[in-house]
C-alpha positions in Angstrom: -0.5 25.7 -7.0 -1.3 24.2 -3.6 1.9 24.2 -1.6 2.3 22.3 1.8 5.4 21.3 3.5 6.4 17.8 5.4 9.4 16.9 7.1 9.9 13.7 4.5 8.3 13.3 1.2 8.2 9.4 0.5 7.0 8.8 -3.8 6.1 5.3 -4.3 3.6 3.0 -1.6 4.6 0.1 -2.4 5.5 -2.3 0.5 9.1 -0.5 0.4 7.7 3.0 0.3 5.4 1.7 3.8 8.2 1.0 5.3 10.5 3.8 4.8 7.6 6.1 5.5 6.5 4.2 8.8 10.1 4.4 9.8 10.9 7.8 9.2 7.6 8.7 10.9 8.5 6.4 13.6 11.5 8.8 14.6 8.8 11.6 14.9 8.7 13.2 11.5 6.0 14.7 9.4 5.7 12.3 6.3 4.1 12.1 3.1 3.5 9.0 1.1 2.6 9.6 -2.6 1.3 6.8 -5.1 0.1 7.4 -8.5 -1.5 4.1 -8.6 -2.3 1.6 -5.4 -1.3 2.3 -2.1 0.2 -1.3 -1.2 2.2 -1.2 -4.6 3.1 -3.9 -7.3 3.9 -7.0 -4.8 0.1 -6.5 -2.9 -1.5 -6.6 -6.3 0.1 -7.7 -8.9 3.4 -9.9 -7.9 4.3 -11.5 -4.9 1.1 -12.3 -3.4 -0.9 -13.0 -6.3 1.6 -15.2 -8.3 2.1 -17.2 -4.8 -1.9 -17.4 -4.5 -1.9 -19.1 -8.0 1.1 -21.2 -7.4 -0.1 -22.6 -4.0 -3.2 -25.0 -5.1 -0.7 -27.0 -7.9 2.0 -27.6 -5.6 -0.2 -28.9 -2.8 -1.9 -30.9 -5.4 1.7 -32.3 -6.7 2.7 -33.0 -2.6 -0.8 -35.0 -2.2 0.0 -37.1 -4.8 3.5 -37.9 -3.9 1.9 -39.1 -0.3 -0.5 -42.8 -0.4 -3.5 -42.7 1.4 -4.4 -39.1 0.5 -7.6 -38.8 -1.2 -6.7 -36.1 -4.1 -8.0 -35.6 -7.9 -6.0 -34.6 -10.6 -7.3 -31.3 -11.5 -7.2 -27.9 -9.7 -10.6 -25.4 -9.6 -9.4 -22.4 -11.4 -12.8 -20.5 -10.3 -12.1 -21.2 -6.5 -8.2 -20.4 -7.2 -8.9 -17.0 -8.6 -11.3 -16.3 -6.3 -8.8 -16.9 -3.2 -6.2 -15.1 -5.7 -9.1 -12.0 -5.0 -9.6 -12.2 -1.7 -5.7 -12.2 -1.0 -5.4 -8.5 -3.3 -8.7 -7.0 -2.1 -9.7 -6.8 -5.8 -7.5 -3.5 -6.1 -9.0 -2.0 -3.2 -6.0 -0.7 -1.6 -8.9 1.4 1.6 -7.1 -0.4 3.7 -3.7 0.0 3.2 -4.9 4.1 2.8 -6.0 3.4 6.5 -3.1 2.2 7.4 -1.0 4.9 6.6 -3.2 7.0 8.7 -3.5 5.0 11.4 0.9 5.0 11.1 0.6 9.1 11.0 1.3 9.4 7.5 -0.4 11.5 5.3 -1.7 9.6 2.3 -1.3 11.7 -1.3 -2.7 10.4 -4.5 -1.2 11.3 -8.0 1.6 10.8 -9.6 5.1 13.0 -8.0 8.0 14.1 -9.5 10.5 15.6 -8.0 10.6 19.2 -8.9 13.6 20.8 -7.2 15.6 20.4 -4.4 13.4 18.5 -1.6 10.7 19.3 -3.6 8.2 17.2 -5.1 5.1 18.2 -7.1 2.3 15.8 -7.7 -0.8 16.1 -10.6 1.5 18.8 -11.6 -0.3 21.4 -9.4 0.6 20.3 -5.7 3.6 21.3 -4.3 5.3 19.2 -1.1 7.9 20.5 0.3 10.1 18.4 2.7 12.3 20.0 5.0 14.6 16.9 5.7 14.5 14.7 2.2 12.6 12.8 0.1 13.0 9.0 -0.1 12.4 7.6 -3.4 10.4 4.3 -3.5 9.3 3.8 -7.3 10.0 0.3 -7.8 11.0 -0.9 -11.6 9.2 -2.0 -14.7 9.0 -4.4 -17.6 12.3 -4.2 -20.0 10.1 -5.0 -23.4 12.0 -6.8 -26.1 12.4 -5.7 -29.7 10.1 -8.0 -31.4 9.0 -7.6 -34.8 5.8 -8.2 -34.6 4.9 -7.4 -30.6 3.4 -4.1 -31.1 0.8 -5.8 -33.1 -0.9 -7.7 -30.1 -1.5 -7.2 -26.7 0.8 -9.5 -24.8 0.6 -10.1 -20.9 3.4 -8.8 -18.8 3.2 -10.3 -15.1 0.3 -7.8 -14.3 -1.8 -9.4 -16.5 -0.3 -12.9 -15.8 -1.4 -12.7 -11.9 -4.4 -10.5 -12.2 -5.6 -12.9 -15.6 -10.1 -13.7 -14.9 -9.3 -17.1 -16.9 -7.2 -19.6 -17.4 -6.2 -19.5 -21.6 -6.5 -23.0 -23.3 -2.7 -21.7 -24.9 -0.3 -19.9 -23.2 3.3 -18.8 -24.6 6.0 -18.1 -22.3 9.0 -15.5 -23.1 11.5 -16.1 -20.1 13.1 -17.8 -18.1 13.7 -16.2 -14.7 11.5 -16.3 -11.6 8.4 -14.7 -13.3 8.8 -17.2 -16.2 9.0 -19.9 -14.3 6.5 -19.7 -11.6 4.0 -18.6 -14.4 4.4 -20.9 -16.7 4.0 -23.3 -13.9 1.1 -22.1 -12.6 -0.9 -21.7 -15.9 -0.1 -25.5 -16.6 -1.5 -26.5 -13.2 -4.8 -24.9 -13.6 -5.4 -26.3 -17.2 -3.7 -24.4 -20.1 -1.0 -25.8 -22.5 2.0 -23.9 -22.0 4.9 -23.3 -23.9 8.1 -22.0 -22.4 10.9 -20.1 -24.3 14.1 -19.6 -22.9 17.7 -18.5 -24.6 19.6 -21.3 -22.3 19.6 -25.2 -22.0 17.9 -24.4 -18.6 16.3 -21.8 -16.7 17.0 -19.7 -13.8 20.8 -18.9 -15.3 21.7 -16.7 -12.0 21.3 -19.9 -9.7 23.7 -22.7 -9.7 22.9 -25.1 -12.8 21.2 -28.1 -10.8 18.6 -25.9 -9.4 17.8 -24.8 -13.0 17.7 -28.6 -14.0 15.2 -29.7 -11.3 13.2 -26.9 -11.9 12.7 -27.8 -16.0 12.1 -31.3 -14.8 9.4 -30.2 -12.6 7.8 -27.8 -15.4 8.0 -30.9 -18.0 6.3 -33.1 -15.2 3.6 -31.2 -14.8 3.1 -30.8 -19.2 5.0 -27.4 -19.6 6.7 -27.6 -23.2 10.1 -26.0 -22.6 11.8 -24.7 -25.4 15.1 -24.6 -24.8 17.8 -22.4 -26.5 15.9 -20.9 -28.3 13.8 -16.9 -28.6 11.1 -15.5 -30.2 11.9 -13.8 -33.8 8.6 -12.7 -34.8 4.8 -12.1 -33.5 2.1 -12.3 -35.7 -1.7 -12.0 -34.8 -4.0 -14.1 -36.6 -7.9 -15.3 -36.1 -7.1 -18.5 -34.7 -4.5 -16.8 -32.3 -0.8 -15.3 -32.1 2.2 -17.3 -34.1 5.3 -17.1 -32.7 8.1 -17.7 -34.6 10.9 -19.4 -32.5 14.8 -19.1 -33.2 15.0 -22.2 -34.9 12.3 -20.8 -37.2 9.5 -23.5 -36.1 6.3 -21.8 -35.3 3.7 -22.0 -32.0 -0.1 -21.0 -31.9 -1.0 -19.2 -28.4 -4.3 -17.9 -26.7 -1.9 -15.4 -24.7 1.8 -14.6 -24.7 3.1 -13.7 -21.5 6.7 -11.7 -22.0 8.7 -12.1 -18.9 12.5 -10.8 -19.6 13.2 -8.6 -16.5 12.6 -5.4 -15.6 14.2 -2.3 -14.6 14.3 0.2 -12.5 11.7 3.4 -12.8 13.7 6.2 -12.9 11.8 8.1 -15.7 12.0 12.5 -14.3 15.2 12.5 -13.0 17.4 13.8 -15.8 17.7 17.1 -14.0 20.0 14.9 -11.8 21.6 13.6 -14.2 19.7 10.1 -13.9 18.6 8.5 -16.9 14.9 6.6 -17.1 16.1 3.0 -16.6 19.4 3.5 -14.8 19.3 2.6 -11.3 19.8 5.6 -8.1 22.8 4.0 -7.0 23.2 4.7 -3.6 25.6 3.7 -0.4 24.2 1.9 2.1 22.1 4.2 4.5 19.9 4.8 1.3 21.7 8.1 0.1 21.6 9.0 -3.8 25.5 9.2 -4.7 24.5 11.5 -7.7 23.0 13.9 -5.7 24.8 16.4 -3.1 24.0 16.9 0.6 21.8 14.7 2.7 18.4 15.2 1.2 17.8 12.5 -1.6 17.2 8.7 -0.6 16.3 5.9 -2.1 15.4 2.1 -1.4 13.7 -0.8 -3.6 13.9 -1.7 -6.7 14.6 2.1 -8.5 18.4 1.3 -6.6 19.5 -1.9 -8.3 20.4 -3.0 -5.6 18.8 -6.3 -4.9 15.0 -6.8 -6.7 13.4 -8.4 -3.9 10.6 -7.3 -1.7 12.0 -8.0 1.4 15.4 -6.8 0.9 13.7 -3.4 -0.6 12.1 -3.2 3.2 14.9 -3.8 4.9 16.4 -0.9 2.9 14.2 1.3 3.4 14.6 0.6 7.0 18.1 2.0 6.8 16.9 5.2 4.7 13.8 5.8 7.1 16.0 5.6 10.1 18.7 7.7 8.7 16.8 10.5 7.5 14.9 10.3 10.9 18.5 10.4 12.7 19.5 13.1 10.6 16.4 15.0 11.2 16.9 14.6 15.2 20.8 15.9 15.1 21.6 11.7 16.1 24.8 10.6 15.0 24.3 7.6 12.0 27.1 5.1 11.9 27.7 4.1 8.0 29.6 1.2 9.4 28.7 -2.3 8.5 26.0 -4.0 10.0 24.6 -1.1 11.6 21.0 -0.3 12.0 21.0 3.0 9.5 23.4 0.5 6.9 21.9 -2.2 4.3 25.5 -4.3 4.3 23.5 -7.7 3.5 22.4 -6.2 0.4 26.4 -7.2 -0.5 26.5 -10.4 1.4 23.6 -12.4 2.1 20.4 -12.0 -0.2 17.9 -14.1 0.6 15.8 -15.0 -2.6 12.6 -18.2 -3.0 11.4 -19.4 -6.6 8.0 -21.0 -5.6 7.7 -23.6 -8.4 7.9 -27.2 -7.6 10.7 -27.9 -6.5 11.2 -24.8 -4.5 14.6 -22.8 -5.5 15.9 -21.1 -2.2 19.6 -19.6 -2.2 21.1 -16.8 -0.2 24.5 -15.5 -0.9 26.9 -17.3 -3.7 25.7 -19.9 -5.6 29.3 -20.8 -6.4 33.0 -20.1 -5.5 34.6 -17.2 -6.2 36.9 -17.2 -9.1 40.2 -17.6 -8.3 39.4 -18.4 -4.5 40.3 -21.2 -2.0 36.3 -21.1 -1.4 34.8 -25.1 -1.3 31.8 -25.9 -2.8 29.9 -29.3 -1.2 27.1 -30.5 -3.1 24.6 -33.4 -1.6 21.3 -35.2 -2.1 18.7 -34.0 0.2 18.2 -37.6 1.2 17.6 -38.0 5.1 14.6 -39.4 7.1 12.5 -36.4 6.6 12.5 -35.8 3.3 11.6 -39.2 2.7 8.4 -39.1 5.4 7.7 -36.0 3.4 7.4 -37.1 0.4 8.0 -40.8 -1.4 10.2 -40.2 -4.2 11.7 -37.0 -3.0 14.2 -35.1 -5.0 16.4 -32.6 -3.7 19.4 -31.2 -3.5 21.5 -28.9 -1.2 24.9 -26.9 -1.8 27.1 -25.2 0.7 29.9 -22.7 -0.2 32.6 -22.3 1.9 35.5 -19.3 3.0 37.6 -22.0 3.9 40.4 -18.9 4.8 37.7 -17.7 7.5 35.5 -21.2 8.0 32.4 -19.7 7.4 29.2 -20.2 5.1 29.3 -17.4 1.7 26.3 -19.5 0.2 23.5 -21.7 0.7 21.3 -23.0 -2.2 18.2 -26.0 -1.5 16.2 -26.9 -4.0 13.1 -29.5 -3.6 10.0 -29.8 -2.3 9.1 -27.2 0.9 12.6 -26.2 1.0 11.8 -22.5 1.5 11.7 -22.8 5.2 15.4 -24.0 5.3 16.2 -20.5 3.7 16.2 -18.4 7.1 19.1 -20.6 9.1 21.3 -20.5 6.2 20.9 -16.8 5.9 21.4 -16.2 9.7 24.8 -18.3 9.5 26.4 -16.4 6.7 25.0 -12.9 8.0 26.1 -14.1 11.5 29.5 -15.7 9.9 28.8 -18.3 12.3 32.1 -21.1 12.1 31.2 -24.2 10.8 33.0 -26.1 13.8 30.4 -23.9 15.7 27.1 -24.8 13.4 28.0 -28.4 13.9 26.5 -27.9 17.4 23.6 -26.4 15.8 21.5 -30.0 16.1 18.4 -30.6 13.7 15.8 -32.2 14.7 15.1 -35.7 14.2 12.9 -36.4 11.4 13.1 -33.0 9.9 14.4 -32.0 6.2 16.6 -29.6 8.2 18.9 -32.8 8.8 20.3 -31.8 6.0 22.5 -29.1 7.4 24.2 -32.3 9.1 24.7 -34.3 5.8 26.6 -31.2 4.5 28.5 -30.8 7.6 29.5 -34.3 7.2 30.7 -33.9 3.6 32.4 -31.3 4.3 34.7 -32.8 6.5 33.6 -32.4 9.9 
């Protein structure tokens, strides 16, 4: 076996894996980034920026129309959208994220690692990286597959094959309703297909509060989705003329494709010798450090912690893991405190999270009071100046939840057209516990949609 030795070994080059590696390498250390597939990882190619690529053309096309005066038609180019989809992945050429790495001094390894031993990690099964100071695991999750009876007999899309799909299918079945769901579904009826949705609820998007899951199935019924609403998929059957699915209620549905979005989970597969299972998260404190695992050697950010599935909250973990191990390496003291630089505390607080279907979702922290609190919850139209210059018709609404012991924000949730932009303020106040008789001097401007941080200001009592 070929053996070489690093001072960090990073597995998985996703966007989280980039980061921890470019941090840790940052603090002067020899790294290693391993990737079995593409270097750039699932959101580059296959989530974030694709699904947001085929989401963009049918919400400008839905804001046009809501505007007079705006020339617009009433279809969408799928050719020109999957083209731009294309451009925005590189078609799977991940060169330059490769250069990138280099360019970062980090050493780029293809294949597939496993970790071997202690700070050891073998890749292909016959090269051997050794770290001297840890290995940071960056592996992301993948698709929990229902039990179906039925499913094993097709080939059913997961969200790789939703967001990477060369055509738009004339049917499309829908198994899900949380983000991936959603946004799909939405997409696919935008550029042309006839889409049926299946959830288990009245409404989707369960984990946000219940009138941002109502706006958002009145937007996927506006623009033709078919929602089917508590209800599931008992059986799959392929046939000539397509697959039947046979819903809960034992009515049946003809689709082209059938696109199974019910969660995912984190990729944990060879690490039993730790005592992990495949599936169950590394849980880990907050500088990144596997709890199952003694000393200071094994780290982990992303998705494989459980922690919070999100892109950008995997990067900012794997900003505290890089700099930690890099502290660690360098014999600096690392303060597990809250809020400090080597610590991802927001991970418990403030989680900043956008559903890009029209209306937008965007929340950060609670999306209700805590049981058995004195928390307030204030809920308003978003109906001030800007949102109506914005669009005629607007429909929107905004909640606030407050520590009314402390007077500070615990959550924000907007949901309505171009409300993503709000997210950032509402997640500085909570992380900043900013009092709300100190926010009220934060003015908006006038005629913004941000005016709304007044109107809930005002309802609260202030």
């Amino acid at each position: 076996m070929a053996a070489e030795t690093f001072d960090v070994v990073v597995i998985g080059a996703g966007p989280v894996g980039e980061v921890a590696a470019e941090r840790a390498a940052r603090g002067g250390l020899k790294v290693a980034l391993v990737e079995h597939e593409r270097f750039g990882g699932e959101c580059s190619y296959w989530a974030c920026i694709p699904s947001k690529a085929l989401l963009r053309p049918g919400n400008l096309l839905a804001a046009a129309k809501r505007v007079p005066g705006v020339p617009v038609g009433d279809r969408i180019d799928p050719a020109a959208v999957f083209a731009r989809r294309d451009w925005f992945t590189g078609k799977g050429d991940d060169s330059g994220q490769v250069d990138w790495a280099r360019g970062a001094g980090i050493e780029p390894v293809r294949g597939h690692g496993e970790i071997t031993g202690e700070r050891e990690v073998t890749v292909g099964g016959d090269r051997v990286l050794t770290a001297r100071h840890a290995v940071i695991v960056c592996t992301g999750s993948v698709p929990s597959t229902p039990s179906i009876p039925g499913l094993d007999t097709i080939r059913p899309w997961g969200s790789r094959e939703a967001t990477s799909a060369p055509s738009v299918p004339s049917r499309l079945g829908v198994l899900g309703g949380g983000v991936v769901g959603v946004e799909m579904a939405q997409a696919f009826a935008t550029l042309g297909s006839e889409v049926h949705l299946v959830i288990t609820g009245p409404r989707p998007l369960p984990r946000n509060a219940a009138f941002a899951g109502d706006l958002v199935l009145a937007g996927l019924r506006e623009v033709g989705v078919e929602v089917h609403t508590d209800s599931g998929v008992s059986q799959v059957a392929a046939g000539d003329s397509g697959t039947t699915l046979t819903l809960k209620d034992g009515s049946t549905l003809v689709v082209d494709e059938f696109l199974v979005a019910t969660g995912r989970r984190p990729a944990t597969a060879g690490l039993e010798r730790f005592g992990i299972e495949p599936g169950h998260p590394l849980e880990t404190d907050d500088t990144g450090r596997v709890s199952a695992v003694d000393g200071d050697w094994l780290f982990a950010a992303g998705d494989v912690t459980g922690r919070a599935p999100l892109t950008h909250q995997g990067k900012y973990g794997a900003r505290a893991a890089g700099d930690t191990v890099a502290a660690l390496a360098a014999g600096t003291p690392v303060s597990a405190s809250p809020w400090s630089r080597f610590t991802a505390t927001a991970d418990h607080h403030a989680v900043p999270q956008v559903v890009f279907t029209d209306p937008e979702v965007a929340a950060v922290g609670l999306a209700d009071a805590r049981p058995g609190s004195a928390d307030r919850v204030v809920d308003i139209d978003i109906a001030v100046a800007g949102s109506s210059l914005h669009a005629d018709g607007y429909t929107g609404k905004a909640r606030m939840v407050v520590d009314t012991e402390r007077n500070v924000l615990l959550g924000v949730t907007f949901v309505g057209q171009d409300v993503s932009e709000l997210l950032h303020s509402a997640t500085i106040a909570i992380v900043g516990e900013v009092p709300l008789d100190r926010l009220w001097h934060a003015v908006p401007s006038f005629p913004t949609i941000s005016e709304v941080w007044l109107r809930l200001l005002e309802a609260y009592g202030l």
